[in-house]
C-alpha positions as CSV (number, residue, x, y, z in Angstrom):
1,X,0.0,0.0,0.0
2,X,0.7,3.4,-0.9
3,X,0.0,6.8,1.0
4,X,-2.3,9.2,-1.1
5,X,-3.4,6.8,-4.0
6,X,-5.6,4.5,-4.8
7,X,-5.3,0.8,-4.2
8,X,-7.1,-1.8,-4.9
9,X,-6.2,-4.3,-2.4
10,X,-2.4,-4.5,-3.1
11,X,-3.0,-2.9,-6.7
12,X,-1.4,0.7,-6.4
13,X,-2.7,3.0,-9.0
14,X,0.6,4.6,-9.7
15,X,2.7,5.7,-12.3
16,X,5.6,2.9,-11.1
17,X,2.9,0.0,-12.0
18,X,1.9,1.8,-15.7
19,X,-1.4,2.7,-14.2
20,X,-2.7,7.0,-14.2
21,X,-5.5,8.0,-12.4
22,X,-6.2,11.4,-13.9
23,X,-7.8,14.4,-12.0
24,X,-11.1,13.7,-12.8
25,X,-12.1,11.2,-9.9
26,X,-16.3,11.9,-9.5
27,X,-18.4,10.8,-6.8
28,X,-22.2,10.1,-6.1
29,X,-23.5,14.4,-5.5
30,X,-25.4,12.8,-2.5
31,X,-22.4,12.1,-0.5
32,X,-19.4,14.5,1.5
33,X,-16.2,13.0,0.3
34,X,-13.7,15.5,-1.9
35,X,-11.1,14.3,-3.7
36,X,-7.3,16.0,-5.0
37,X,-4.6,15.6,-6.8
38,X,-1.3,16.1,-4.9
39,X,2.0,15.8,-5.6
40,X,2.2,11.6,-6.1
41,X,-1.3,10.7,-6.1
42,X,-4.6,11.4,-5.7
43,X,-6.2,11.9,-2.5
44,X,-9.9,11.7,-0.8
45,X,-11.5,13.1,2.1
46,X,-14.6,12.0,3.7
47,X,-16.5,15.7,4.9
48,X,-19.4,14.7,6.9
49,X,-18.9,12.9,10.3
50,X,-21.8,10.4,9.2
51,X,-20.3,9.5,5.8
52,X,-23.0,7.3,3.8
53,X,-22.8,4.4,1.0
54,X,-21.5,6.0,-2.3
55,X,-20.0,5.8,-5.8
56,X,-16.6,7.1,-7.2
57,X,-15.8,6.6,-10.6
58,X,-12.0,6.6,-11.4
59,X,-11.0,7.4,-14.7
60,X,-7.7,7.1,-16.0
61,X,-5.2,5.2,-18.6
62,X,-2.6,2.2,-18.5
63,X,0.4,2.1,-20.3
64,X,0.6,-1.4,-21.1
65,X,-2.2,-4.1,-21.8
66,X,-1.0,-6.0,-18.6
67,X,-1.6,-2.7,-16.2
68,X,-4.7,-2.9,-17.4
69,X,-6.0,-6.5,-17.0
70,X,-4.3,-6.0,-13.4
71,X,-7.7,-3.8,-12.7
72,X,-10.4,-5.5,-14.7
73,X,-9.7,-8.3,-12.5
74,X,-11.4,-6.8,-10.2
75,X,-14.5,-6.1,-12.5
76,X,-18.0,-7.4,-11.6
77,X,-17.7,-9.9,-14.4
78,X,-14.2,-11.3,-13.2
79,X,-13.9,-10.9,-9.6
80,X,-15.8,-13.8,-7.6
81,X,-17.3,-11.8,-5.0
82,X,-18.9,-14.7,-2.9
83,X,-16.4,-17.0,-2.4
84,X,-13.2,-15.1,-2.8
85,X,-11.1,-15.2,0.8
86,X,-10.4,-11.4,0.3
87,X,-11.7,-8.5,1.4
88,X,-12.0,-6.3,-1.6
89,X,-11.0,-2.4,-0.6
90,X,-10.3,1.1,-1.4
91,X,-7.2,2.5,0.6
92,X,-7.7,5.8,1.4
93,X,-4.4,6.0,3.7
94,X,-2.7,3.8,5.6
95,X,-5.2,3.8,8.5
96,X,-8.5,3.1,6.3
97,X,-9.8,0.8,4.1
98,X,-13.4,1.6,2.1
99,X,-14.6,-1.9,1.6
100,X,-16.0,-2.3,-1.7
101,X,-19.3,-4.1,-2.8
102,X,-19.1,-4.0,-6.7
103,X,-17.2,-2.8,-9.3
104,X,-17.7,-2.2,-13.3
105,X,-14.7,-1.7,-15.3
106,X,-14.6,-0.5,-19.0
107,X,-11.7,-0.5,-20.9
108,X,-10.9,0.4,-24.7
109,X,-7.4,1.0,-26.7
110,X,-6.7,4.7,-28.1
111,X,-3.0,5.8,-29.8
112,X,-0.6,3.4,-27.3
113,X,-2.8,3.9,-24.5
114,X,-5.1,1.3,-22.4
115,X,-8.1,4.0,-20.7
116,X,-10.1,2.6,-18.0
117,X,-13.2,4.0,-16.1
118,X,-14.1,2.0,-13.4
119,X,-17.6,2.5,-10.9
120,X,-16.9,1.6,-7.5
121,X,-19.7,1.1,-5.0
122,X,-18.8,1.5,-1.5
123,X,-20.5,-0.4,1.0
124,X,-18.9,1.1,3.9
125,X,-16.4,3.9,3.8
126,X,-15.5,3.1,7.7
127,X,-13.5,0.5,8.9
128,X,-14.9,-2.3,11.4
129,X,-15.2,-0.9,14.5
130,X,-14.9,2.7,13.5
131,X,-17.4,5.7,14.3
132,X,-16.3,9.9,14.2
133,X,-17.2,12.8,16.5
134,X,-16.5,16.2,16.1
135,X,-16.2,19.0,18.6
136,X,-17.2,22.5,17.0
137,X,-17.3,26.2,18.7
138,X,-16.6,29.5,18.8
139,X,-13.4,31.3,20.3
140,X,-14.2,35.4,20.7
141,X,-11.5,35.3,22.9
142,X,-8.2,33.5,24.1
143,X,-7.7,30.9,25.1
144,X,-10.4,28.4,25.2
145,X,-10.4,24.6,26.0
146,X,-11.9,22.3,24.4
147,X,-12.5,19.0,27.5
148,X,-13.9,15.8,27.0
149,X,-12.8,14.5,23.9
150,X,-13.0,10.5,24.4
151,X,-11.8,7.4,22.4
152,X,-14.2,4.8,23.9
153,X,-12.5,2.1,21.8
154,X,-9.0,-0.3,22.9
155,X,-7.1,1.3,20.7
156,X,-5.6,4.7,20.8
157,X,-5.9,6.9,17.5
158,X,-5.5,10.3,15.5
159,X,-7.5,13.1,15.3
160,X,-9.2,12.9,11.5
161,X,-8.9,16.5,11.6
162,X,-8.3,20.1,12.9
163,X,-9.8,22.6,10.7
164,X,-9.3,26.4,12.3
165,X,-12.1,29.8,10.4
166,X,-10.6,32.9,10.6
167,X,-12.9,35.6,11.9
168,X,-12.7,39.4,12.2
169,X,-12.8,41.1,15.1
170,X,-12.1,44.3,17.0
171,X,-10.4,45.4,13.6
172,X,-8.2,42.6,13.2
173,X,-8.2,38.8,11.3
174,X,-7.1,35.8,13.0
175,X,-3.6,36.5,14.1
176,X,-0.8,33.6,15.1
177,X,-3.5,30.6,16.2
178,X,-2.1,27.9,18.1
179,X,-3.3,24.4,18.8
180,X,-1.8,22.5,22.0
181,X,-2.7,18.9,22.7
182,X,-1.7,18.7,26.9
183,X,-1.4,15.3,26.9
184,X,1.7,14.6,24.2
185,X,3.0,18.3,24.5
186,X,2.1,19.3,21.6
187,X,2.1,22.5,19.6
188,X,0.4,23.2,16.0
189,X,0.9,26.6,14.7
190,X,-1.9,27.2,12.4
191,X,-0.7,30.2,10.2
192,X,0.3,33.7,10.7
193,X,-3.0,35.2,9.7
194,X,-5.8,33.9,8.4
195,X,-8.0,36.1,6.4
196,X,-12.1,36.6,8.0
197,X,-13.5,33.0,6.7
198,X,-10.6,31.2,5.6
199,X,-10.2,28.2,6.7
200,X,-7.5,25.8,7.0
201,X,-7.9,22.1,7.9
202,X,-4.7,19.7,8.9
203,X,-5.3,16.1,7.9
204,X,-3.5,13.4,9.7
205,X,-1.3,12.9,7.2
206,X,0.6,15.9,7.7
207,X,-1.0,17.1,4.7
208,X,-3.3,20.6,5.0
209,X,-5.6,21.9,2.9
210,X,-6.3,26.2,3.3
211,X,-8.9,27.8,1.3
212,X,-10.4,31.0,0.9
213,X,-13.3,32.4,-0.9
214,X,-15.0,35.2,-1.7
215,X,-18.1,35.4,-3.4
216,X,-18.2,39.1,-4.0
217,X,-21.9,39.5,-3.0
218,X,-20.7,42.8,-0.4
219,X,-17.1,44.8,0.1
220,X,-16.8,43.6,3.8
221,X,-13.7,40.9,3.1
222,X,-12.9,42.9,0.3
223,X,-12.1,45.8,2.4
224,X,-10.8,43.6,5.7
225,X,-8.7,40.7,3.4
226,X,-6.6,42.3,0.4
227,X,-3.4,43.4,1.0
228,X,-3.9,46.4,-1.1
229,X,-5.6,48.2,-3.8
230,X,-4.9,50.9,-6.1
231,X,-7.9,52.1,-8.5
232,X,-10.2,49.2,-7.4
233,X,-13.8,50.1,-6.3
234,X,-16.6,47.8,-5.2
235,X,-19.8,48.1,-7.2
236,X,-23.2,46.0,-6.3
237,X,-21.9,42.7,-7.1
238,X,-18.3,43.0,-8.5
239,X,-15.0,44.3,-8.1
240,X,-13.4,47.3,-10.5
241,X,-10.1,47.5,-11.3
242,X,-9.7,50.8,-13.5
243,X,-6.8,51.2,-15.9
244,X,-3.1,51.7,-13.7
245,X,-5.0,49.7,-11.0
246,X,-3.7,46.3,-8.9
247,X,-5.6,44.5,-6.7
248,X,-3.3,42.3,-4.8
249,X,-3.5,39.6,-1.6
250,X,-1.0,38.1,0.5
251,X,-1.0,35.1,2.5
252,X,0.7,34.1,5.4
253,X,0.3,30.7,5.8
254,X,3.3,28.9,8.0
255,X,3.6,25.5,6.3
256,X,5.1,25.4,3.3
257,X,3.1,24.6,-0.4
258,X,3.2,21.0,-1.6
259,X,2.1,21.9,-5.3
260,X,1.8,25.3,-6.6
261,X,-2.0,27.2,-5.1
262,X,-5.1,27.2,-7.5
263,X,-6.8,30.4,-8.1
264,X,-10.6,30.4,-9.0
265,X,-11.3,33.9,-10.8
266,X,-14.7,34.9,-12.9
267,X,-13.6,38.0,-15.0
268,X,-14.4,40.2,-17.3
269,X,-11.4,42.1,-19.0
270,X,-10.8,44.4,-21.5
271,X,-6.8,44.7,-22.9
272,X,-4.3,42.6,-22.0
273,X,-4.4,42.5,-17.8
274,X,-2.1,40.4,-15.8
275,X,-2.4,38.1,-12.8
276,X,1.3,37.9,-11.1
277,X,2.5,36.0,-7.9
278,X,5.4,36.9,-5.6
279,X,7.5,35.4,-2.5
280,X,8.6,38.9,-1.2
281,X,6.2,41.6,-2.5
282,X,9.5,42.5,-4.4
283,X,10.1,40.3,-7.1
284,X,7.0,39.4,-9.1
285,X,6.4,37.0,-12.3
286,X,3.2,36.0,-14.5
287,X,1.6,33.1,-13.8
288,X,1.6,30.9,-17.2
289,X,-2.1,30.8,-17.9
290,X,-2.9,34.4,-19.1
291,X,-6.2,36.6,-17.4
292,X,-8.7,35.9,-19.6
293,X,-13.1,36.6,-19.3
294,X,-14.8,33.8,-17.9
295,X,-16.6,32.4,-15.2
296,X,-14.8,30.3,-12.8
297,X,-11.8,29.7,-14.6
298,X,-8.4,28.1,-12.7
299,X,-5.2,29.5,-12.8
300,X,-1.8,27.5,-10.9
301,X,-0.1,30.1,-9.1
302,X,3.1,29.2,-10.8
303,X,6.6,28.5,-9.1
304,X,5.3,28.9,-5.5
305,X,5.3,25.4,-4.4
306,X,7.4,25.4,-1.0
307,X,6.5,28.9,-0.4
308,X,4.6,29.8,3.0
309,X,4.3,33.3,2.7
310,X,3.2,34.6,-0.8
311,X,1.3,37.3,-2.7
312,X,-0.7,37.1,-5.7
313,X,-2.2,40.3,-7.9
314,X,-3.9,41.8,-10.7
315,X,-2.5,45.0,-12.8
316,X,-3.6,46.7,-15.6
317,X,-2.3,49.5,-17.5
318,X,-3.2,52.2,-19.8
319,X,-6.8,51.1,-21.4
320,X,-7.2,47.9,-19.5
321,X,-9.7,47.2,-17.0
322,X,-11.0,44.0,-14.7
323,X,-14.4,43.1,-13.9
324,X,-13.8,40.6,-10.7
325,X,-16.9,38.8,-9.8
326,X,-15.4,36.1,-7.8
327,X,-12.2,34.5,-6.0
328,X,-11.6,31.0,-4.7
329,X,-8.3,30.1,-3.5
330,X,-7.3,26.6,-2.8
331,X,-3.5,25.2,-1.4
332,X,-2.3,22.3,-0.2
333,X,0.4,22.1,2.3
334,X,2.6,19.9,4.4
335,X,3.3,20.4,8.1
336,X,5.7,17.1,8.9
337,X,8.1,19.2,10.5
338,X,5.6,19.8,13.5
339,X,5.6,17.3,16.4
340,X,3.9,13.7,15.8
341,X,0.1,14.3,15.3
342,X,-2.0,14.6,18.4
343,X,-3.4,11.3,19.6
344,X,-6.4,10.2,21.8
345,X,-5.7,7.4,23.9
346,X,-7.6,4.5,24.6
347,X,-10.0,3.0,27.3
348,X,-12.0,6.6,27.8
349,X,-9.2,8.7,28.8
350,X,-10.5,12.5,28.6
351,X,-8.7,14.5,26.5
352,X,-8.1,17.9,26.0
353,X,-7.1,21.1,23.8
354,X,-6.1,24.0,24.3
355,X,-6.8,27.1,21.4
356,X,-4.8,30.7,21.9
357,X,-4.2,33.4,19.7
358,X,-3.3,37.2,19.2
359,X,-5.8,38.9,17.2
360,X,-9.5,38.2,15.4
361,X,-11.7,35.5,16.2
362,X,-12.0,31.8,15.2
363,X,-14.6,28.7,14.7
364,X,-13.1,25.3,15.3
365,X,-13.8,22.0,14.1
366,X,-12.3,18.7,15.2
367,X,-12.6,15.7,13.7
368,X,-11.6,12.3,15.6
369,X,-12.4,8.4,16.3
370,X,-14.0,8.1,19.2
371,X,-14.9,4.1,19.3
372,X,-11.2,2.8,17.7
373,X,-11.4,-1.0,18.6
374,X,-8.9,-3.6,16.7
């Protein structure tokens, strides 16, 4: 097994066995899982505490005729699914396994390619013995504890996750958050700042995921969030950026990038505008997908992976001029230089954490096993 890929029992869908997964991985609109491409694989993420029975269709191509029969073993037609000593399952990570009740695969041949698309139903996207809790709130000021967290099962395990909303308050976002976990003496520094209603949610994986979106309907994070603005005016719905104008954001973000941010724009432009990312505020480049009109259209914030602290920004010159109807921000991020990931021990042993910070406000949300049993 593999971290961050799908496996199909031992079957890693990986590069190193001829087999691509591409970006495209749907699942059933009814149920809260998300998935992602990072840097060697593709990950998921179940998103309600009460995950239900789903599909996910995995798309994707082989590079040689035997990578692909190595999957349609597993199809419906091929796979004896009453009698067969296995287990058939889905790794998620190393600690989960999404058993799998059926599976259809289709295959063709196209230009020295095998494609696949395979529908897998889920029967249960917890392992035996497995249940989640969450413990949600509201900090207005610092610190606050957060008691009683139990793991009723014999086995101690992780948190699922720690996800940390920026709020506004008495002038000011969400300044230097901090996460301590008494029992294993344990520190997680969220971020420097977190702009009002970004959010940021650490995995454990050591992988975190921050995102930040604004919708545009009103100037208030407008006006609290960007960094600065120069010929940029709110109007009704929309952001103006007149010609000799920029409209730029920074974020200060503590872990460093694992693959370059994704930037979620819907524009309308007139001339030749550019959207351009920096490390220090000092030296800036284009990103290599130029600003163009449309609605939600992605741009990679080029050459920023392994950044922390960055800057992104839209110029025009003489002539030009942006419409900005909407932003969405998305990064992935690695904290494995922190301490080991908090735990909750076994047998009902009430836990604890502890949440400070400087400035703002903040919502928590934490994810964890609370009925772990071998």
């Amino acid at each position: 097994m593999t971290n961050n890929v799908f496996s199909l029992n031992d079957l890693d869908l990986i590069p190193t066995n001829d087999i691509y997964v591409t970006d495209d991985v749907i699942f059933d609109p009814s149920s809260n899982v998300e998935s992602n491409t990072t840097w060697h694989g593709t990950k998921v993420r179940v998103t309600d505490i009460q995950p239900k029975t789903t599909k996910v269709v995995l798309k994707g191509y082989c590079l040689t005729e035997a990578a692909q029969r190595s999957i349609t073993k597993y199809d419906a037609n091929n796979y004896n699914w009453n009698t067969d000593p296995e287990n058939l399952y889905l790794v998620r990570d190393l600690s989960r396994r999404w058993k799998i009740r059926a599976m259809d695969v289709s295959t063709s041949f196209s230009w020295a390619k095998y494609p696949f698309s395979a529908t897998i139903t889920l029967s249960q996207i917890s392992g035996e013995g497995y249940t989640q809790s969450s413990k949600t709130g509201v900090s207005a000021s610092s610190p606050i504890n957060v008691a009683n967290i139990v793991n009723a099962g014999d086995k101690d395990t992780l948190f699922e996750s720690m996800q940390i909303l920026g709020r506004y308050s008495g002038g000011a976002n969400l300044t230097l958050p901090l996460i301590t976990h008494h029992t294993v003496g344990y520190d997680l520094k969220v971020a420097d700042v977190i702009l009002d209603t970004a959010y940021y949610i650490f995995y454990n994986d050591y992988t975190a995921k921050h995102v930040y979106i604004d919708s545009l309907n009103n100037s208030t994070l407008f006006t609290r969030n960007k960094s600065s603005s120069t010929n940029v005016t709110f109007d009704s719905d929309h952001l103006d950026i007149a010609a000799n104008g920029e409209l730029k954001y920074r974020f200060r973000l503590t872990h460093s990038l694992l693959v370059d941010p994704v930037l979620t724009l819907s524009t309308t432009i007139t001339g030749t505008p550019t959207l351009e990312v920096s490390k220090d505020n000092s030296n800036w480049w284009e990103v290599e997908k130029a600003l163009v009109s449309g609605n939600l259209v992605d741009y990679n914030l080029t050459k920023l992976a392994g950044s922390s602290d960055f800057y992104w920004r839209i110029v025009t010159a003489a002539g030009e001029a942006v419409v900005l109807s909407y932003m969405k921000q998305v990064s992935w991020h690695n904290y494995s230089g922190q301490k080991p990931i908090p735990y909750l021990r076994k047998d009902s042993v009430s836990e604890q954490m502890d949440l400070t910070f400087s400035a703002g406000s903040l919502d928590y949300d934490f994810r964890y096993r609370d009925a772990w049993s071998i």
